[in-house]
Phi, psi and omega in degrees: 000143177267151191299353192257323169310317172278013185296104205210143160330073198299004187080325187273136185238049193284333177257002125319293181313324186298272166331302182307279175359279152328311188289293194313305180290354173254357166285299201307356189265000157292342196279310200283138199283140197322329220236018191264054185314302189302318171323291214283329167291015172257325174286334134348258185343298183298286145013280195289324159286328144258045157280299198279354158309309196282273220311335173276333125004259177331300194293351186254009187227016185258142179283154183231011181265014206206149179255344200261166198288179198207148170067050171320133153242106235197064146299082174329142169217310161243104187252032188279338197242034172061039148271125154245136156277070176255150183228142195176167185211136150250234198230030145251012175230215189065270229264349156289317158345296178318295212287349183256318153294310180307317196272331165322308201290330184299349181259333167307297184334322196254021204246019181273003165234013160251142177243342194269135172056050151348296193290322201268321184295322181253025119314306166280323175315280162335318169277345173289330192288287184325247143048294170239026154290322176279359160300292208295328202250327192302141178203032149252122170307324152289341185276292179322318200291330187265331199263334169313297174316300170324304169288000169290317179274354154282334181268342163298305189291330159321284189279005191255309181273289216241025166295199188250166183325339186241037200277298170331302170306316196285325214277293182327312185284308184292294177317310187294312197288307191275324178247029137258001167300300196300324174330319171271338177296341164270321183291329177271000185268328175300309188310313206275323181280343163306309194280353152316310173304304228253317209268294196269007199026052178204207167233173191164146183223041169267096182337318167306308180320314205274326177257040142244353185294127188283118142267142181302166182275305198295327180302319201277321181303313191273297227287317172284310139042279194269319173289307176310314161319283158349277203282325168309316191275349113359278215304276015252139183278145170287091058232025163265058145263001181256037126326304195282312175319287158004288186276354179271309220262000164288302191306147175273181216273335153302331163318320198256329170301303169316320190285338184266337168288305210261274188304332179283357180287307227301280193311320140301004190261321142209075134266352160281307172309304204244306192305314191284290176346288190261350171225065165313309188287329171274343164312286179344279195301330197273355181316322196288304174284336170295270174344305182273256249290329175278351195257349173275323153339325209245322158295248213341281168331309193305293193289287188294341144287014188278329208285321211313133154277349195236116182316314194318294189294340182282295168220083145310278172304358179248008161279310117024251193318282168355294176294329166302323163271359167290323192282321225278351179266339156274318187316345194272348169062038189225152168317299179306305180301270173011276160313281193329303180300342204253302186282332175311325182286345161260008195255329202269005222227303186287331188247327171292324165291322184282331170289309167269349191290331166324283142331309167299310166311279193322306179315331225244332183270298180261002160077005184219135171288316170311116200278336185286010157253055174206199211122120148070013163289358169306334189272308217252307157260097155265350151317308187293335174275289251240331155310300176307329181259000157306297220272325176288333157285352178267349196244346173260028166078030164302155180290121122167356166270151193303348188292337164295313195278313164322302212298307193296346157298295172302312198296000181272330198271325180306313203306288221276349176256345177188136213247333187264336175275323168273022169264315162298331172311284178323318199298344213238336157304311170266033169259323196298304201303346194286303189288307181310325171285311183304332151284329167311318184297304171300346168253338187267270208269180204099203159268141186267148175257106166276020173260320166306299211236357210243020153227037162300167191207160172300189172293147162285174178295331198311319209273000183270316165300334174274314202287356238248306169297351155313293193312304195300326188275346169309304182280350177292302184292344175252354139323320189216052163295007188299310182329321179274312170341303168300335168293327181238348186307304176331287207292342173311282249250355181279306185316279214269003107332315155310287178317317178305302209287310141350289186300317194284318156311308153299336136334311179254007124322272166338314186293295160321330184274350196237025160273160167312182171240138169267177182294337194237078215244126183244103180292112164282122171254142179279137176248169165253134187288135188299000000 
């Protein structure tokens, strides 16, 4: 049965509420008075904490034993043109959730060095959490389109306003890049409720709908195409990465935290959702290629972030190499690489957030990125070195940190789909530990210039309370990662059941076509698994 078949009104409107919630708190920051900083981070704050309250709610009442989706909402909204307002989660949109409201509430938290225009930064901080909590949940195509779309105009005006000296420019290159993406990712979503019409004798942009539908090899080939663009540049896949430098080292420092914990998943999030469901046969043929552009993604990022003088802009780019192994674990089209790609993306979400967040403290004292002005703060912080040196080992994937329990399941799932692309992969674990121990080495240790640095200060406590729940899921999740495992294994393994069952058709096809030919000759058609 498809996970989409039992799909039905559960009566409860916990992920309405969810989605509200945020939307409420970028209203209430009009109520607060301009010049009340403290007001509005406390009211911020309280918001963000109770998204992510609700979202620990969800995560403590959700079956993980089960693959079809759960706390469904399944509403007419247009319906002459086939729009529903459906919403649902299973347990690759679950633990993003999880994962978006937490680093969402750390970053209002964490929002005490910003003062100009306050009240409209966590006003957008909050309406960007709307955006891409109803990305994760939506399973309707005009809805989803909208809530995808929808996070563009907060992170714009983020990086436009409260960016850095190129802030215009880096806000200006990220729109132009994503929405031309997402532009052709809508012609294929019109098109796809079309063949609706014409299949189903009804129009519909509902994913259930959408993954019964017969497509032509050519139909299938451009429709992913077009949705695959969209989530590459997203991702960003190598080469539409270059936005992202830009827009990281432009961007404040809660900005680049969300985009690197959160937005840059939008894209592997679907192509899991949508590329495998509805374009089996073509996820399949693009595999090959998806595999080389990450594996070049992942050397590549790795060697330009070795070069960087500016921590920030370093790592951007070890976000790059990072995200290379997330596609090569879907691309590898097998259970482990899969899974493995599903948890990397929170772990890489959890440690690549905390590495800027990091940045921002130094940036916040001294006004500068440039690691040959830092030397020898081990001695004058050592709180701030023993953070910084958690989280650098959490990014090169040490064994007992979560970056290990992602990283190591894709190089398995690499091995077992092309054995010479996982061989090149590992090379991009040790390009990581080079730049990454080297920066640490180079800002921490050395001679301190105390005319430069020697009135630098430690974490405040406020920088303590964030990183202290950080600190904790590294070592929760690489001691004990079975929850999440368990938690995403369903959505692994319903994905990479389409595939087998694609591939064991084409086979036995392929069989069929090189047997003799008889009086009676029997055509096996490839179907797509709803």
């Amino acid at each position: 049965m498809s996970v989409y078949s039992s799909l039905a009104d559960s009566g409860f409107n916990l992920l309405t509420l969810l989605l509200a919630i945020p939307l409420l708190g970028t209203l209430s920051m009009f109520l607060v008075p301009v010049n009340d900083e403290r007001k509005a981070r406390f009211i911020a704050s309280l918001f963000g904490a109770a998204a992510f309250a609700v979202s620990i709610v969800m995560l403590a009442s959700f079956d993980n034993d089960t693959a079809h989706f759960q706390l469904a909402e399944q509403k007419a909204w247009l319906p002459a043109w086939g729009i529903t307002y459906t919403l649902a989660i299973d347990g690759l949109s679950m633990w993003m959730i999880v994962l978006t409201t937490f680093l969402s509430l750390l970053v209002l938290i964490a929002s005490e060095s910003v003062h100009k225009k306050l009240r409209s930064y966590l006003g957008l901080m909050l309406l960007l959490e709307a955006g891409m909590l109803g990305t994760f949940m939506a399973l309707d195509g005009v809805l989803f389109y909208i809530f995808w779309e929808l996070m563009l105009i907060p992170m714009y005006f983020l990086i436009g306003v409260w960016g850095g000296t190129r802030r215009v420019y880096a806000a200006i290159k990220f729109v132009l890049y994503t929405a031309f993406g997402s532009l052709l990712m809508l012609v294929a979503i019109a098109y796809l409720s079309y063949k609706c019409s014409i299949q189903l004798g009804q129009w519909s942009f509902f994913l259930g709908d959408w993954v019964q539908l017969n497509l032509s090899r050519s139909e299938e080939l451009w429709l992913f195409a077009a949705f695959a663009l969209a989530f590459a540049i997203k991702i960003p896949l190598f080469p539409f990465h270059t936005w992202l430098p830009d827009a990281h080292v432009e961007a404040p420092t809660g900005g680049s935290v969300i985009l690197a914990g959160v937005m840059l998943k939008m894209g592997l999030y679907g192509l899991i959702r949508f590329g495998i469901p509805v374009f089996p046969h073509a996820a399949l043929e693009a595999a090959p290629l998806f595999a080389l552009l990450a594996v070049i993604g992942i050397v590549y990022g790795a060697l330009v972030a070795w070069v960087q003088t500016d921590m920030k802009k370093l790592v951007a780019y070890s976000s790059v190499s990072h995200l290379g192994f997330c596609v090569l674990g879907f691309a590898s089209m097998n259970f482990q690489g899969m899974q493995g790609c599903i948890v990397q993306m929170i772990n890489h979400g959890i440690s690549t957030g905390a590495l800027f967040l990091l940045v921002g403290v130094l940036y916040d004292r001294k006004h500068t990125r440039l690691i040959a002005d830092y030397g020898g703060i081990a001695g004058k912080l050592p709180t701030f070195s023993f953070v910084f040196l958690i989280f650098t080992l959490s990014s090169i994937g040490l064994p007992l940190t979560n970056g290990f329990v992602g990283e190591f399941p894709i190089l398995l799932g690499a091995f077992r789909y092309d054995p010479l692309l996982g061989a090149i992969a590992v090379s991009g674990v040790v390009f990581g530990a080079m730049y990454m121990l080297s920066l640490y080495r180079r800002v921490s240790f050395g001679e301190l210039d105390e005319q430069k640095n020697g009135d630098l200060t430690d974490l405040t406590l406020t920088e303590k309370v964030v990183f202290a729940p950080l600190l904790i899921l590294v070592f929760l999740i690489g001691l004990h990662p079975q929850p999440i495992f368990d938690g995403v294994a369903h959505s692994a393994e319903v994905v990479i059941a389409q595939v087998d069952a694609v591939r064991a058709a084409q086979n036995t096809d392929s069989v069929a076509r090189r047997r003799p030919t008889r009086s009676a000759r029997v055509e096996v058609p490839v179907k797509k698994v709803p």
